[in-house]
N, CA, C and O atoms as a MOPAC input file, in Angstrom:
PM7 MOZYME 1SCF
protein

 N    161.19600 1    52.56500 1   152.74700 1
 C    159.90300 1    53.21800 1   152.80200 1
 C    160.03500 1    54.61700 1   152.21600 1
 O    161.17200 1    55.08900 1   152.20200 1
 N    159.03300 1    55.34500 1   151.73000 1
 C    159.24000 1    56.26100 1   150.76700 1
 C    158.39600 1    57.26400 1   151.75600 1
 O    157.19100 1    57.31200 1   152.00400 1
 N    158.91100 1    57.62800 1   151.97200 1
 C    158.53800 1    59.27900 1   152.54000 1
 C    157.26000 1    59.93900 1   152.24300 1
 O    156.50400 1    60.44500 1   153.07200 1
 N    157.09700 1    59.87900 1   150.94200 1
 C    155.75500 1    60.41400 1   150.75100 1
 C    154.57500 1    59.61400 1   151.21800 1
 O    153.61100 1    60.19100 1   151.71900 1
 N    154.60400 1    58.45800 1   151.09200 1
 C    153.33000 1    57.26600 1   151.68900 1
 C    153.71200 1    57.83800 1   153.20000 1
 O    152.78400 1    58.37800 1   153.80300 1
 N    154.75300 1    57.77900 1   153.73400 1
 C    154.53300 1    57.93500 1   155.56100 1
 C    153.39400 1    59.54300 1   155.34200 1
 O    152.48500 1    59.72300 1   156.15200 1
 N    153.54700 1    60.18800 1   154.60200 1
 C    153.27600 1    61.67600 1   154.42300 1
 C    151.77700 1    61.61600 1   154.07000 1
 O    150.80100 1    62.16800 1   154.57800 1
 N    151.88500 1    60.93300 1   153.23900 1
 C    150.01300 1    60.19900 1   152.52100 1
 C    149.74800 1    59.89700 1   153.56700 1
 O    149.47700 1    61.01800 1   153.99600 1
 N    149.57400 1    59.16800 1   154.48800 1
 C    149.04500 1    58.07000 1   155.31700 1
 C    149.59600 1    58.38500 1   156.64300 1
 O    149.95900 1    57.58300 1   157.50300 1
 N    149.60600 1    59.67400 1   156.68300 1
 C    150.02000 1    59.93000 1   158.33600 1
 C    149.14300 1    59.28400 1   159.96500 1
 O    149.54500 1    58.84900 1   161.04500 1
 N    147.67700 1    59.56800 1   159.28200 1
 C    146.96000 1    58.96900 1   160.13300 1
 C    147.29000 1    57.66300 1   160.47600 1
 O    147.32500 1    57.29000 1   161.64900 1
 N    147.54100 1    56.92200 1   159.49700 1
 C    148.11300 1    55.26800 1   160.39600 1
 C    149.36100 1    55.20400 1   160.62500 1
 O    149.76300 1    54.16600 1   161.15200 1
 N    150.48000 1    56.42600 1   160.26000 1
 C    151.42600 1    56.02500 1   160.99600 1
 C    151.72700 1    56.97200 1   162.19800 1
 O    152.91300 1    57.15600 1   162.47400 1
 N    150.85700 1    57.53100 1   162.86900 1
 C    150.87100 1    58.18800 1   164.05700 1
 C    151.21800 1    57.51500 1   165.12500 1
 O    152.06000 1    57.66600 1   166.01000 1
 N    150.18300 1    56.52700 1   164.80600 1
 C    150.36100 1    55.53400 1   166.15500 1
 C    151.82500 1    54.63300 1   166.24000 1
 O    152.09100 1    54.07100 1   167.30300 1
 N    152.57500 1    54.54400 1   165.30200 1
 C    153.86300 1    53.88000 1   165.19200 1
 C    154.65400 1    54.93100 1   165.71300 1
 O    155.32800 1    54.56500 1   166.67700 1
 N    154.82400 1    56.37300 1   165.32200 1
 C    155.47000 1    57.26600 1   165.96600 1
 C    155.67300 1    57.32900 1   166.77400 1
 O    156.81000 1    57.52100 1   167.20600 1
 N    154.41600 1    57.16700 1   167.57100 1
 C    153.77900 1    57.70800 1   169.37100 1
 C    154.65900 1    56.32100 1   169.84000 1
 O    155.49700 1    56.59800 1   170.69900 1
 N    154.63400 1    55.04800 1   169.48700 1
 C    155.46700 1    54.08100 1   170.28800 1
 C    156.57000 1    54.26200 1   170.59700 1
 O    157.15400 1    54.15400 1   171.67500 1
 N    157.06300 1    54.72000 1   169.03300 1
 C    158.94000 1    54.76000 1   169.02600 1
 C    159.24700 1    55.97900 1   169.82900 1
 O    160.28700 1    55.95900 1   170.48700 1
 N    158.34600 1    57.23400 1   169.87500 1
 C    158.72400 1    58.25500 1   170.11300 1
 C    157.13600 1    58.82000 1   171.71900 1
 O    156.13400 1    59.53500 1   171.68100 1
 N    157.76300 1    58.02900 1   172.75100 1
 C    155.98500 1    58.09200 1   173.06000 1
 C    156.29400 1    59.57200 1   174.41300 1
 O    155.81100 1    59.51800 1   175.54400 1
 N    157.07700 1    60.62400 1   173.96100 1
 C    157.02600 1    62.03900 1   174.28900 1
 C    156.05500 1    62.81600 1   174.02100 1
 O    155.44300 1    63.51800 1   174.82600 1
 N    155.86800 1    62.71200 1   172.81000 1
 C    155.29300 1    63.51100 1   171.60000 1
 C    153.85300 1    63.26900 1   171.87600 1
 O    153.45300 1    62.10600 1   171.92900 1
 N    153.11300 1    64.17500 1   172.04100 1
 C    152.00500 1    64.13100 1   171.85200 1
 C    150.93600 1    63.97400 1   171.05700 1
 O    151.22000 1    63.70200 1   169.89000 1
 N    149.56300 1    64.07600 1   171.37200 1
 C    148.84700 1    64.01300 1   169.94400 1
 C    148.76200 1    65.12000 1   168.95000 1
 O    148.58100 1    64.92200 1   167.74900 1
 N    148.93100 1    66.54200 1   169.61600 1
 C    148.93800 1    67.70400 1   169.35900 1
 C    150.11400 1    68.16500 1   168.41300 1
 O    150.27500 1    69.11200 1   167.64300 1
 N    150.69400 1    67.32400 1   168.71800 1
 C    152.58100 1    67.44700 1   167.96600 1
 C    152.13500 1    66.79600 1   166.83400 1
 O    152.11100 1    67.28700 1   165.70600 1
 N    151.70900 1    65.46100 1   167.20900 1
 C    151.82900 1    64.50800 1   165.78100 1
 C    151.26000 1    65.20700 1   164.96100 1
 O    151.67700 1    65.35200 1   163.81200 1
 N    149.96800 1    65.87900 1   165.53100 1
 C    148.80100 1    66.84800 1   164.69700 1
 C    149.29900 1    67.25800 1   163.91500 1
 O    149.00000 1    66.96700 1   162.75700 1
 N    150.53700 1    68.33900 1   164.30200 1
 C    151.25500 1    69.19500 1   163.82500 1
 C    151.85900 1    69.36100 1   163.04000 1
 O    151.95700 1    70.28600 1   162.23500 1
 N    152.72600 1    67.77800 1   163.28500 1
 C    153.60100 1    67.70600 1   162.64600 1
 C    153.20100 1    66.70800 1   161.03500 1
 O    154.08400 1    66.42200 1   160.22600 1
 N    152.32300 1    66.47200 1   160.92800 1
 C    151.06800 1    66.18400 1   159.81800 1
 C    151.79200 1    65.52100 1   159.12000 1
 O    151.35800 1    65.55300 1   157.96900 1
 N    152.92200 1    64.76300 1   159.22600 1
 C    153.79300 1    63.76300 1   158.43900 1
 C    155.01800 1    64.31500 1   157.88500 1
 O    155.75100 1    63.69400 1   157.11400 1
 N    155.18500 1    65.29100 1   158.22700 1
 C    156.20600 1    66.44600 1   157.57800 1
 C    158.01400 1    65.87700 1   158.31600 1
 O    158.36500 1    66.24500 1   159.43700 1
 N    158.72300 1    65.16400 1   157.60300 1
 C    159.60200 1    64.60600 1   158.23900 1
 C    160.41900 1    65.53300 1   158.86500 1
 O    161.10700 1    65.11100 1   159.79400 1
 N    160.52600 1    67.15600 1   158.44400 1
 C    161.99200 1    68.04700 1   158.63800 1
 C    160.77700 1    68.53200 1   160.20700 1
 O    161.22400 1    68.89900 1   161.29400 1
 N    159.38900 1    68.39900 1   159.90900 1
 C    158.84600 1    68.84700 1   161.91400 1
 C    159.09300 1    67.58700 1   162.84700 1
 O    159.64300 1    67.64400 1   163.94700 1
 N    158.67300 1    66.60700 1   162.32800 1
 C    159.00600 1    65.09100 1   162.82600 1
 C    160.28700 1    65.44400 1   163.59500 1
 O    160.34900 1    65.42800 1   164.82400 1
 N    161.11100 1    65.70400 1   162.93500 1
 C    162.72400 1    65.94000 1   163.60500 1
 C    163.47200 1    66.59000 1   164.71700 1
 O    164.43300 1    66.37200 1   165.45500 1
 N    162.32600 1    67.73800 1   164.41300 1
 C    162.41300 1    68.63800 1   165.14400 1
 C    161.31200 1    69.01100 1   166.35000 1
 O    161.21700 1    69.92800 1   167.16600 1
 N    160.45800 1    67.70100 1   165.99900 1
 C    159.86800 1    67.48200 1   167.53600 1
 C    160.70700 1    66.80600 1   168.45600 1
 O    160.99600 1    67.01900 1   169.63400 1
 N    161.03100 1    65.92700 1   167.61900 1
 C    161.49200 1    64.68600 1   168.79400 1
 C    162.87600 1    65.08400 1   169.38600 1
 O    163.28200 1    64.48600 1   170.38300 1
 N    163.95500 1    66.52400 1   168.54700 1
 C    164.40800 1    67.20100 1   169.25700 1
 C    164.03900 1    67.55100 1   170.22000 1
 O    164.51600 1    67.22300 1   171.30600 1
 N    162.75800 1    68.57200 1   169.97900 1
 C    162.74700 1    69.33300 1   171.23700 1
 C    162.20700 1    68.54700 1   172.79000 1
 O    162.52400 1    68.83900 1   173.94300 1
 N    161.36500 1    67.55900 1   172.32600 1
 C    161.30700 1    66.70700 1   173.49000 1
 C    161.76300 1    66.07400 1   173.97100 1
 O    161.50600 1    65.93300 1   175.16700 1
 N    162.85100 1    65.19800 1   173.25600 1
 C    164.04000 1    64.55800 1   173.96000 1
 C    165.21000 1    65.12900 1   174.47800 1
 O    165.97000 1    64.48000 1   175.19700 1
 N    165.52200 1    66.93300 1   173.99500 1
 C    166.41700 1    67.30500 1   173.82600 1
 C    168.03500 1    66.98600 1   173.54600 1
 O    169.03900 1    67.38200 1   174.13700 1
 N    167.90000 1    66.29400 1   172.64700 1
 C    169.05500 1    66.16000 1   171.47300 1
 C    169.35400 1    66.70500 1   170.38000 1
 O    168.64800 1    67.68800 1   170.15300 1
 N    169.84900 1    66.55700 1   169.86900 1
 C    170.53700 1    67.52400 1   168.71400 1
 C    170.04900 1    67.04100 1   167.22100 1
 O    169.50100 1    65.98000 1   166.92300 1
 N    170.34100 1    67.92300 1   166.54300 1
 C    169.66000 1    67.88300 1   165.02700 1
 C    169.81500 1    66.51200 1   164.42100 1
 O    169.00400 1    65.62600 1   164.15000 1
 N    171.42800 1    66.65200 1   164.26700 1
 C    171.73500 1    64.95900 1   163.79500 1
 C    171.10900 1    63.98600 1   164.36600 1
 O    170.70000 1    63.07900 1   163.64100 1
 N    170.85600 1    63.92200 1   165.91800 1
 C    170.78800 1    62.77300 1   166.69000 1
 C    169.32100 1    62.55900 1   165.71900 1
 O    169.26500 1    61.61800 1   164.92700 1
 N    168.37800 1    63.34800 1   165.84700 1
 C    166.97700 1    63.18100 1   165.92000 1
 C    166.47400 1    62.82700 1   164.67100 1
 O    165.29500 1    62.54700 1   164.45800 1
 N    167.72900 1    62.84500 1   163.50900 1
 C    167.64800 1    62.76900 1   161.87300 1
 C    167.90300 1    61.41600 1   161.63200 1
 O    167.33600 1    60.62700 1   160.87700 1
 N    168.92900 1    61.26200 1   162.46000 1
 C    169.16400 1    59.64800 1   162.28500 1
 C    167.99700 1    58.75700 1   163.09900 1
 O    167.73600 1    57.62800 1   162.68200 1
 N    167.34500 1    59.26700 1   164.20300 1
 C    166.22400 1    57.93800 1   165.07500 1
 C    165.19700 1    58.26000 1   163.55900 1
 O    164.76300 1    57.27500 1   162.96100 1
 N    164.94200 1    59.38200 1   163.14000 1
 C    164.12900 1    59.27500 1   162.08100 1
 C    164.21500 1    58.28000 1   160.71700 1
 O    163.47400 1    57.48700 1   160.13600 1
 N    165.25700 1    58.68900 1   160.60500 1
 C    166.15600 1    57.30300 1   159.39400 1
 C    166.09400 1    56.05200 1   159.66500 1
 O    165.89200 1    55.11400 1   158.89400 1
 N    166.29500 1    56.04900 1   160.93100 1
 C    166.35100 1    54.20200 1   161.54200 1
 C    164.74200 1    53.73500 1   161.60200 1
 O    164.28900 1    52.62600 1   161.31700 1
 N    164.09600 1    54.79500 1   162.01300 1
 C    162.51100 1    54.66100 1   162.01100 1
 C    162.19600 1    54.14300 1   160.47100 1
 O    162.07400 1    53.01100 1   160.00400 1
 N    162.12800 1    55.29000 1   159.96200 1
 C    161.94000 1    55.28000 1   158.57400 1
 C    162.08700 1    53.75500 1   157.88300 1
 O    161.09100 1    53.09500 1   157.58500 1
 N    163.33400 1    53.32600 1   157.68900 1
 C    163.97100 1    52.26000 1   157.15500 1
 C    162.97200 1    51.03700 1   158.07500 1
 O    162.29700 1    50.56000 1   157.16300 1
 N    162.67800 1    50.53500 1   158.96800 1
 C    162.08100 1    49.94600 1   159.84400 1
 C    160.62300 1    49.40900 1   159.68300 1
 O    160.30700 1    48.22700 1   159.82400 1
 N    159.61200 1    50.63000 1   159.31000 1
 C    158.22400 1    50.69000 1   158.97000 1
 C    158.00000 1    50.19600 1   157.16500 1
 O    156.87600 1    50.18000 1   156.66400 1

């Protein structure tokens, strides 16, 4: 999956986020407006894990959708 379509088309993939990642709010997703390097660094701060950890659930996400 190409990064920029998740980025285009954030609105429909919000709701896939919110499953995999269902911390995150709507306000976050808002936020984070498809932008993969905030993506990352949400699901850091709400899961509290570390940079790598949260780069790779993104990657595995990513690859997945």
């Amino acid at each position: 999956m190409n990064w920029d379509r998740i980025e285009g088309n954030w609105k429909q993939f919000k709701g896939k986020v919110k499953q995999q990642w269902g911390k995150l709010t709507d306000d976050q997703l808002d936020e984070i407006a498809g932008r993969r390097d905030q993506l990352a660094g949400k699901i850091q701060e709400s899961y509290g894990i570390g940079r790598d950890e949260a780069e790779q659930q993104v990657k595995e996400w990513e690859n997945r959708v």
